[in-house]
N, C-alpha and C positions, 0 to 999 in steps of 0.2 A: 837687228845687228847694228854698231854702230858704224856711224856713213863714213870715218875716216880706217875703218877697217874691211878689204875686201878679201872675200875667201874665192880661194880656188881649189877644187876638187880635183886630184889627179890619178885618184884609184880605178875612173871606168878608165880613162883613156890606157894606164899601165893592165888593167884586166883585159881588156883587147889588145894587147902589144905594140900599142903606141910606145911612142918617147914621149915625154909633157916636157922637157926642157924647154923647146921653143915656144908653147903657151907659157911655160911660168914668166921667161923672157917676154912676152907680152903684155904679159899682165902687170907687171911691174914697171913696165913702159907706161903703161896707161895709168899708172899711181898718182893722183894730186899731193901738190907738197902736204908735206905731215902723214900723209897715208902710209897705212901697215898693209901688208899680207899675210894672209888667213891662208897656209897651205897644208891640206888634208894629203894624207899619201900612207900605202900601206906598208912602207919603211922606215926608218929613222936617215931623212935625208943629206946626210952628213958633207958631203963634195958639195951639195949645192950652197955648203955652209960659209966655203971660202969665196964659191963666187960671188955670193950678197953681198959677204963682207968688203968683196972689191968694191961692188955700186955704191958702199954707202952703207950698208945697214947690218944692223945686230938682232940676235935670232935667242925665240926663249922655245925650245922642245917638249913637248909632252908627250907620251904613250898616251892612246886612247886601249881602248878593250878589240879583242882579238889581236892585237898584234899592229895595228894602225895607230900613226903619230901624223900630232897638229902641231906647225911649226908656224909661230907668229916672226914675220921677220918685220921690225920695224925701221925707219931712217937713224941712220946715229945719229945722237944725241939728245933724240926724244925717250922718253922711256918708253922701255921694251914692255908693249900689249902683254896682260896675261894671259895664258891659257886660258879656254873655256871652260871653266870648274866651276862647280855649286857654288852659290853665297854662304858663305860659312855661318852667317848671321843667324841661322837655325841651331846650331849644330848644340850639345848638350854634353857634358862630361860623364866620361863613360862610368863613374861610381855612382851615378844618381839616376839612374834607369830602374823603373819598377817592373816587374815582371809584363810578357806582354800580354792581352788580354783577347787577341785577336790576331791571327796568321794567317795571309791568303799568299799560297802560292802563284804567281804571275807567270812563270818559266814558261819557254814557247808561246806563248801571246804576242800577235804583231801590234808594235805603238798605231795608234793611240790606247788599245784595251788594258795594258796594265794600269796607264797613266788614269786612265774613267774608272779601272775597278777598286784602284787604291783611294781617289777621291768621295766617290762612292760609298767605301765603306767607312773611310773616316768621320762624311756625314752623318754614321748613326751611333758616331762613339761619345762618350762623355769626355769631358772635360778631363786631363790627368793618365787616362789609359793611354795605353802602348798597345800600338798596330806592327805586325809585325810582317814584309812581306820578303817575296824572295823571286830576282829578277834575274836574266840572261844578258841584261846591260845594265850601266848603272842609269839611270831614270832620270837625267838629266834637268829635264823638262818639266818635273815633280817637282824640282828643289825650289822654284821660284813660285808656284804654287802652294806651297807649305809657306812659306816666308809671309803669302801675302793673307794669308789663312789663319796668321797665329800657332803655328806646330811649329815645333823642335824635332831634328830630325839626326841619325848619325848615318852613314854608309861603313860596309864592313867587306870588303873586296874577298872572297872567301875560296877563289880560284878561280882558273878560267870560265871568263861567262859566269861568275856565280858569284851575285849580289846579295845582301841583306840589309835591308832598310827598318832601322827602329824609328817610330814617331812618334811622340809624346805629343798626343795632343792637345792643343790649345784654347783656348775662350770663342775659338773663330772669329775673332772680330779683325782678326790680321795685324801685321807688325808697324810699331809706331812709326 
């Protein structure tokens, strides 16, 4: 993670019926100049949006999966940290997908095992095939594995909890 961005996670403390205000108020205390915050929470924390904005800072939101959002709040007038999303530098136009050649269902498998079985199998694919899996979160953690692998990859959000990952694999020699 980078050192000018700190995450705070506020889902256990609100799943035990804490308040996290006063840690995020902490946490933001303790921020070095240029430093972002990295706030997880299973709402979209919208009031906390005005008080940032008092201290100083501008807020970029994203939905994560089940219903939980990552709120980057960063100091104004730096640019506002992206969300944590895949390096798109894989990613492939969806008219030039060839059938895929290979489908492993991942569903219900705790990480790391979808992450090793989708690796796994892409080691005994050739060159040009499409693997085709299907996950209960999007695979985060694959995307930058694929990247570094030489695969092209799309994600296809297909409902709650229901991922599909096409891979077009690569030379494996990884990307330039």
């Amino acid at each position: 993670m980078n050192a000018s961005l700190q995450t705070l996670d506020v889902r256990p403390i609100l799943a035990n019926g804490g308040e996290p205000f006063g840690e995020i108020m902490q946490a933001v205390a303790k921020l070095g100049q240029g430093q972002s915050l990295r706030l997880l929470a299973p709402f979209k924390p919208v009031p906390l949006f005005e008080v940032m904005k008092k201290k100083g800072f501008s807020h970029r939101a994203s939905a994560l999966e089940g219903g939980d959002w990552e709120v980057i709040f960063s100091p104004e007038g730096a640019p506002v940290a992206a969300p944590s999303v895949p390096n798109a530098s894989g990613t492939v136009p969806a008219g030039e997908w060839p059938a895929p050649s290979r489908s492993v269902n991942n569903r219900g498998l705790m990480p790391p095992e979808p992450l090793v079985i989708t690796l796994e199998t892409l080691a005994g694919m050739q060159e040009g095939e499409v693997f085709e899996g299907f996950y209960d979160r999007e695979p985060q953690l694959l995307f930058p594995e694929l990247d570094s692998r030489g695969h092209r990859y799309k994600t296809e959000k297909q409902g709650p909890g229901e991922y599909r990952v096409l891979i077009l694999c690569g030379s494996g020699e990884g990307a330039a």
